[in-house]
C-alpha positions, 0 to 999 in steps of 0.5 A, a space after each residue: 500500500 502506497 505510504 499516503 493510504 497508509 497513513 491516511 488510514 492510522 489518522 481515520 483511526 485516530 480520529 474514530 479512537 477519539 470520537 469513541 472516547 469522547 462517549 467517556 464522560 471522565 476522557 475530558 477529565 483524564 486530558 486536564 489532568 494529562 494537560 496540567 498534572 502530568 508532569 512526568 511527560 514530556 511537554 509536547 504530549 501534554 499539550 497536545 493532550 490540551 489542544 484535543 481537549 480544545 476541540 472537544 470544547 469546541 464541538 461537545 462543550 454543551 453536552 459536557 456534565 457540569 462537573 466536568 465543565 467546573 473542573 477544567 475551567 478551575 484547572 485552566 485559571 490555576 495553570 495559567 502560570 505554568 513554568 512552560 511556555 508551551 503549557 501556558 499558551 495551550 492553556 490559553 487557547 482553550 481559555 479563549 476556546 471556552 469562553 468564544 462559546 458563549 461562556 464568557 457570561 457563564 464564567 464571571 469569575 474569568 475576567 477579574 481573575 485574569 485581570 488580577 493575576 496580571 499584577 503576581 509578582 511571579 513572570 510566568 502567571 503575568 504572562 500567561 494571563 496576558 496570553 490568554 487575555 490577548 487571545 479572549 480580546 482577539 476572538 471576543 472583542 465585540 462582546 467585552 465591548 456590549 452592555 453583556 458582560 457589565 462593560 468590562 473593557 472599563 477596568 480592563 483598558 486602563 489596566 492595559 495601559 499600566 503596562 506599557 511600561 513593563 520591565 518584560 518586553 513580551 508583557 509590553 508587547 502583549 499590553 499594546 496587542 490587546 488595547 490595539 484590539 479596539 482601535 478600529 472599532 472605536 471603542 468607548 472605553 478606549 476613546 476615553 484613554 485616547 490621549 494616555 494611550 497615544 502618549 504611551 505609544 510614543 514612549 514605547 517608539 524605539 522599545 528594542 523589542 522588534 514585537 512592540 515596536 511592531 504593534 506600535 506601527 500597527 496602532 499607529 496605522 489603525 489610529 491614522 483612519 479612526 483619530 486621525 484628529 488626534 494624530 494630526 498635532 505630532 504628524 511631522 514626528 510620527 512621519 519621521 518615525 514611520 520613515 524610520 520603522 519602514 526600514 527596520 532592520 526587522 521585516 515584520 516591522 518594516 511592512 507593519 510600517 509601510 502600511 502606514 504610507 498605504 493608509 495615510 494616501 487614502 486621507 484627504 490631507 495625504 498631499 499636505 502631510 507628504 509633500 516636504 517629505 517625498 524627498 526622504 520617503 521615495 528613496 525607502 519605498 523604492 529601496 523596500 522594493 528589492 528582492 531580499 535574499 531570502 525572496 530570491 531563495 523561496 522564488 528559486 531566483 537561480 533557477 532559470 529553466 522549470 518548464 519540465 517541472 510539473 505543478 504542485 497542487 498548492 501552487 494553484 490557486 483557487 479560481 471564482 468564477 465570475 457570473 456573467 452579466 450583460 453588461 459584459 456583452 455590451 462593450 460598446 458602452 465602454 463598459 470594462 467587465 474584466 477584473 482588473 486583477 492583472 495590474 495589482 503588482 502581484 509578480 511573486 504570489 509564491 512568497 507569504 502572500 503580502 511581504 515589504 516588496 509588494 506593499 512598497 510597491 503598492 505604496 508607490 502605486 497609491 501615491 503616485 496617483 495622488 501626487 501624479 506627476 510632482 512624484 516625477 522630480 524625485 524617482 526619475 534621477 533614482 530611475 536612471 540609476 536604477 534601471 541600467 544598474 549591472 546587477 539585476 536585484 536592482 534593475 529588477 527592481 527599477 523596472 518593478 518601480 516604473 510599473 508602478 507609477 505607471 497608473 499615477 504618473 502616466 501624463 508625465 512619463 510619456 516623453 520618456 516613453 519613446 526611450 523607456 519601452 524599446 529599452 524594457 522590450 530589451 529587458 524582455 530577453 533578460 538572462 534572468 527569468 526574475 527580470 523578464 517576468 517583472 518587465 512583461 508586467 511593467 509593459 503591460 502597465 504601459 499598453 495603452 500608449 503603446 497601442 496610441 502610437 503607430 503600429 510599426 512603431 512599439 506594438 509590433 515590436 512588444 507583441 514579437 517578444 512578448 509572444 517569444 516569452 509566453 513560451 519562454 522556458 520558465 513557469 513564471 515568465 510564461 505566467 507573466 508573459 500570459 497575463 500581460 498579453 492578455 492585457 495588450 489584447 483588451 487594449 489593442 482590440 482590432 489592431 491584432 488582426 493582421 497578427 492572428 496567424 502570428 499570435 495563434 501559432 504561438 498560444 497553440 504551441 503553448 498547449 503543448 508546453 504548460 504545465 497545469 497553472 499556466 495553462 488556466 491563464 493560457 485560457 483567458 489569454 485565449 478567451 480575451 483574443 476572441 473578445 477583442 478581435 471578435 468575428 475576425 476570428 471566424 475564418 476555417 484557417 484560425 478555426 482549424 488551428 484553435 478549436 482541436 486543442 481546446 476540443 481535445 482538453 474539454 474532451 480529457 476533464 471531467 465533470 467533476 473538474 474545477 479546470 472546467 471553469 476557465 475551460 468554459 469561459 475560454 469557449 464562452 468568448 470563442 464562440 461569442 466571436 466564431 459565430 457560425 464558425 462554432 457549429 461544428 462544436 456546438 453540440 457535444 458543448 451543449 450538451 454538456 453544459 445541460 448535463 452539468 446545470 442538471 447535476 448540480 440541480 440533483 446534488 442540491 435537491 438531495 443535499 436540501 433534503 438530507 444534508 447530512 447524507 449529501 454534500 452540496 453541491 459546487 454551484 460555480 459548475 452550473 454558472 459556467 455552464 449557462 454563461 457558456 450556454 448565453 455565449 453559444 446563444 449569441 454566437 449562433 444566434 438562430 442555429 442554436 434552435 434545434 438544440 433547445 428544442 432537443 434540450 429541457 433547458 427551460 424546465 432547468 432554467 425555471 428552477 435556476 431562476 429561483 436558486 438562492 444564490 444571486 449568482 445563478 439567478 444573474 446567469 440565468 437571467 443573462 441566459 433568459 435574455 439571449 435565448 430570447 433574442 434567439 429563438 423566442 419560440 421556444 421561451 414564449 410557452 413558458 413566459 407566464 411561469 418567468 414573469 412573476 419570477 423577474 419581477 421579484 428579481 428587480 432588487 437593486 440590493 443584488 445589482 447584477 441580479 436585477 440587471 439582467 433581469 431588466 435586461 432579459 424583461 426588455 428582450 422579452 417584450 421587443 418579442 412579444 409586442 402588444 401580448 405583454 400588457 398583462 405582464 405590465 404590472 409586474 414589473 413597471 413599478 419596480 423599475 420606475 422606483 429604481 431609476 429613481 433611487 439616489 445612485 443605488 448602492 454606495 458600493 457600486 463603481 459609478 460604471 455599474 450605476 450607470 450600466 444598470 440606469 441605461 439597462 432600466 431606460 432601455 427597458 421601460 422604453 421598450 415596454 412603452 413601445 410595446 404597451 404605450 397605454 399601460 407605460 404612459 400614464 407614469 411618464 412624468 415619474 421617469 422622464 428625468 431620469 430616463 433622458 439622463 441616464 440615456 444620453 451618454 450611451 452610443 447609437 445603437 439597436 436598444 437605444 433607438 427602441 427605448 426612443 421609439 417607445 418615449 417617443 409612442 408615449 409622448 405622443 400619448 400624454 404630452 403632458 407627462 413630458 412638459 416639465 422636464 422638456 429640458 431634458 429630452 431635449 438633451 437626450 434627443 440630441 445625444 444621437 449622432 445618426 437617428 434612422 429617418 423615422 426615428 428623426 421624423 418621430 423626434 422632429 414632430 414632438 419638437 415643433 408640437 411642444 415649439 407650436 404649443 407654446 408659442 415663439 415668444 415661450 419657445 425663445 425665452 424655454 431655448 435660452 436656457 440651453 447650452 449653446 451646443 445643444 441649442 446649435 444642434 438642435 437648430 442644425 439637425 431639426 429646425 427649432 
């Protein structure tokens, strides 16, 4: 038997021992006494005989006898001073352990006695009982801060405080761990002391003990965003102090410091504190952004070729899938669906996720977007020396820093442009894999301009070398380079077209090199190219070339596999953009994704009815799978008939749109729509089943929800005409009451408040279009709104049938537009070419309003507009 087997077997044994024993009401007992009697042992076993215990507690606490609850609890605090530090910390955790059950109100004797035994001449019960007490404000901050417990944190906070000043520097260090606890809860009892607790900080500025120091760098930095106030009148010291910390010979304190520039670009007053300390500031963060030698070590910094080295299964990270929205469809809009994810500087996630280089960076990141170019003066001379520096940590890390000003310092970055991106084109053919990598990301942070420039010029020259490193022979550089012409294609769009061969060729070659991770971010290379050059990828030559490989790995997974995610994405955008091209494919594709939507459907079914017999399901495969199943419908369009007619996929998706989780409905609303829109006569004998379920849908609280599902409710009334008058009531009220809102949701980026108010107008105008009686009547409650919201959208199908439908409902109640004429005004001339007709409809609504008020009315309404519109107006129709 292989050695796993086995010892996955010893530990299923172990486990059952356990469970068997835990039948015995004494076992609990025997372990606090092996735990803190048992002297004979060996310390190791004690406390593992404690963190048993610990979990015991955790899932059995309320069934054990009383007895036995006393006893532990009696034994823990009696303990607490063990001469072992090992005993005394385990005895902590199950301290903490008993009381995060709710204990801490069953058990009023914990936190005096605690509190009292931090003043025992003896080190060890000091400390002990600082450990458990650091641990109980850690997990039960909220409770100790509630009327619950009698407000504890009155006496315990200015205990705390006392301590600051220990000889010990793990008791100082302990003290200012609890009180940090509830800074960013602002806490009463801890705004009392505010002044005593910031002054005791300062005291403990240059303790020799790297922990406190640490912590007080942390305070320092929760204080910046919670008492800023308070801060403000010593910030010139706490600046140079920061300054001083964020080079600590102590990595831990270093970053604890560095964060302090993070959070301090965030406020208001960043640039009045800053600027006379650029000077001094930029030179550390730039330096904090090399490599250290322990990096180097862990990235395996001098192995230059692994491509033959199969994953390890930690290396790949978990991926979420994001659940379709229709806005990612209506790129005309400018809309940007993708995450930004490939701009963080996130170049070495095989290090501890978050270390100095990467928050130094991210600093400089953040404040070169609030200084922009008043930075340039103080990096550009450190730059020069930096960027064609002999040794290549610290031309590495040059190329690091021109990445991350990028975003911030764009506008003044651009004259050296010309010289810069040749010189980092160059780098691209490092000897050192670190430096490749590192140069594809800062290139990709600079693609915008470079695809401004003539085609010959940059783009060219980039996507050569940058094709030659996606199949360079190391892992990382292969990643970078991916991602960073992913990145290229969503700015480049079109201008690829005359490379597709080119670029074709060489991501196909790389199916057959990556090892497993790289390979999912092949993927979105590949699914990105497709939503960037769109139909030009439907040619037989690139078909022929990119289908079999993607058809031979849908062929190799399982359904079970979560690879499948990028997998089905991939083939979302390609069939989006082959269009016809994709019929060859599309069945067994089909037929699978229904497979899938059907499974996880079953699982969950069993799952709700017997959790304890089933597991739940993953939910992502069955939103892949309809996203994959909306890029089929609108790539082939009609041609994707025969397949429904064959499929139960309306009876699936009638249950999807009822699932409790926002991202199946979101899929399944975006599904809804582009079925719709592709063979309606399917859709049309279960609409009185979907109605009443979009309806309640129509909750801005789940935005991309309510979204497509005003998206799907337009499609469905353009396809049904005047048959959709009873569905009216359904929904009209809703969607008048949300184009209302203030901005919904604070949360949202401006793009998806204005994405979503634009999905609104379009809808409810072509609801009017369709039932003018049943819309008009409430046009004065929308007509604002609706002409704002609409104005900034391009021409297209859906705006010229929202203007149609106010158009047939103007004509119906005139009246409902005439205060806020103004406003139509404005949206009728946001259209560059209206159809003939279209024109015809807005001209008489114009000279109907200028005819009913007369000239005198119309001259004096018109010398409020703006020139241009007054200009536009004239031009396109005569008023």
């Amino acid at each position: 038997m292989p050695d796993g087997c086995c010892s996955q077997t010893a530990a299923d044994d172990i486990v059952n021992k356990l469970e068997q024993l835990n039948q015995y009401p004494d076992f609990n007992n025997y372990l606090i006494f092996v735990l803190t009697k048992l002297k004979s042992e060996d310390e190791p076993t004690r406390s593992l005989s404690g963190l048993i215990l610990k979990n015991n507690v955790k899932a059995h606490f309320h069934n054990f006898p009383n007895g036995v609850t006393d006893f532990i609890k009696s034994e823990c605090l009696n303990n607490i001073g063990d001469s072992s530090p090992l005993i005394r910390a385990t005895v902590g955790i199950l301290i903490t352990t008993i009381a995060s059950k709710g204990e801490l109100q069953n058990w009023p004797e914990l936190l005096p006695k605690l509190c009292s035994l931090l003043d025992s001449e003896d080190y060890n019960t000091c400390e002990g009982a600082f450990g458990a007490l650091q641990k109980i404000c850690e997990d039960s901050a909220e409770i100790l801060d509630s009327d619950v417990l009698d407000r504890p944190l009155n006496i315990m906070i200015p205990k705390f405080l006392q301590f600051f000043k220990h000889s010990s520097p793990k008791i100082r260090s302990h003290a200012v761990a609890c009180v940090n606890q509830f800074i960013i809860s602002r806490t009463q009892a801890l705004m009392m002391h505010i002044d005593a607790f910031i002054e005791n900080l300062f005291a403990l500025a240059t303790d020799e003990e790297p922990e406190v120091r640490k912590n007080v760098c942390r305070a320092l930095v929760m204080l910046l965003e919670v008492r800023m106030d308070r801060l403000l009148p010593h910030m010139i010291s706490i600046v140079e102090y920061m300054l001083l910390r964020t080079q600590d010979q102590d990595e831990n304190v270093a970053l604890e410091a560095c964060e302090f520039w993070l959070t301090l670009a965030e406020q208001p007053i960043c640039k009045d504190v800053l600027c006379r300390h650029l000077t001094k500031l930029i030179p550390v963060l730039v330096n904090g952004m090399k490599y250290s030698e322990i990096d180097i070590i862990l990235l395996k910094g001098d192995v230059e070729e692994d491509e033959a080295i199969p994953d390890s299964e930690q290396d790949i990270r978990p991926r979420f899938h994001r659940s379709r929205t229709v806005a990612q469809k209506h790129e005309e809009d400018g809309i940007e669906d993708r995450d930004d994810d490939d701009d963080e500087i996130d170049d070495d996630d095989a290090i501890s996720d978050w270390n100095l280089r990467k928050c130094s960076a991210a600093a400089l990141d953040v404040l070169a977007n609030v200084f922009r170019d008043e930075l340039l003066p103080h990096i550009l001379p450190l730059l020069k020396e930096l960027l064609f520096h002999p040794e290549w940590v610290v031309k590495e890390s040059g190329i690091l820093v021109l990445g991350a000003i990028a975003e911030g310092c764009m506008q003044g970055m651009i004259p050296y442009l010309p010289e810069l991106i040749p010189h980092l084109i160059q780098c691209l053919s490092d000897k050192k894999a670190l430096v490749r990598s590192i140069t594809c990301w800062t290139l990709s942070r600079y693609a915008h301009w470079v695809v401004s420039q003539p085609p010959d010029t940059y783009l060219k020259p980039l996507m050569t070398e940058l094709l030659q490193r996606i199949l360079d022979s190391n892992k990382r550089v292969q990643e970078a380079a991916c991602s960073a012409f992913a990145t290229l294609e969503e700015e480049a769009c079109t201008e690829l077209v005359p490379y597709l061969a080119y670029i074709l060729d060489t991501l196909v070659f790389a199916f057959s090199k990556y090892q497993h991770k790289n390979l999912l971010i092949l993927y979105d290379a590949i699914g990105t190219l497709a939503d960037s050059v769109g139909h030009h990828l439907n040619k037989p030559e690139y078909i022929q070339m990119l289908m079999p490989p993607l058809i031979h790995k849908w062929n190799m997974l399982k359904d079970e596999d979560k690879d499948l995610f990028p997998l089905l994405e991939c083939l979302s955008s390609v069939a989006t953009a082959l269009q016809s091209g994709f019929l060859p494919y599309c069945e067994p594709v089909y037929q699978r994704c229904v497979n899938l939507v059907q499974k996880t459907l079953a699982q969950a079914m069993l799952h709700n009815a017997q959790p304890d017999q089933y597991e739940a399901p993953d939910k992502d495969f069955m939103i892949v799978a309809l996203d994959l199943l909306s890029g089929l419908a609108e790539g082939l369009g009609g041609n994707i008939e025969q397949l429904v007619a064959r499929s139960n996929i309306l009876t699936l998706m009638y249950q999807c749109m009822q699932d409790k989780m926002p991202e199946v409905r979101q899929s399944s609303f975006a599904l809804l729509g582009d079925l719709t829109k592709a063979c309606f006569q399917h859709v049309k004998p279960c609409i009185a089943d979907f109605m009443p379920i979009l309806g309640t849908n129509l909750n801005p609280e789940f935005i991309s929800v309510c979204n497509n599902a005003t998206w799907a409710i337009g499609e469905i009334s353009i396809q049904m005409g005047i048959e959709m008058q009873p569905y009216i009531p359904m929904v009209l009220h809703q969607l008048v009451e949300i184009i209302n809102r203030p901005n919904t949701p604070k949360t949202l980026l401006e793009n998806t408040g204005t994405q979503k108010l634009k999905h609104l107008s379009i809808t409810i105008g072509r609801l009017g279009y369709v039932c003018p009686q049943e819309v008009a009547p409430m046009l004065q409650q929308f007509i604002r709104p609706w002409c704002t919201s609409l104005r900034n959208i391009r021409d297209n199908e859906e705006k010229d049938s929202a203007f149609r439908g106010i158009c047939t409902m103007i004509t119906v109640n005139p009246n409902g537009v005439f205060q806020d004429f103004i406003f139509f005004c404005d949206a009728v001339a946001s259209w560059i070419s209206p159809k003939d007709d279209l024109r015809d409809m807005f001209c008489k609504i114009l000279h109907g309003f200028k005819n009913q008020v007369g000239d005198e009315n119309w001259r004096r309404f018109s010398d409020q507009f703006p020139l241009p519109l007054k200009e536009r107006l004239a031009a396109y129709y005569g008023v």
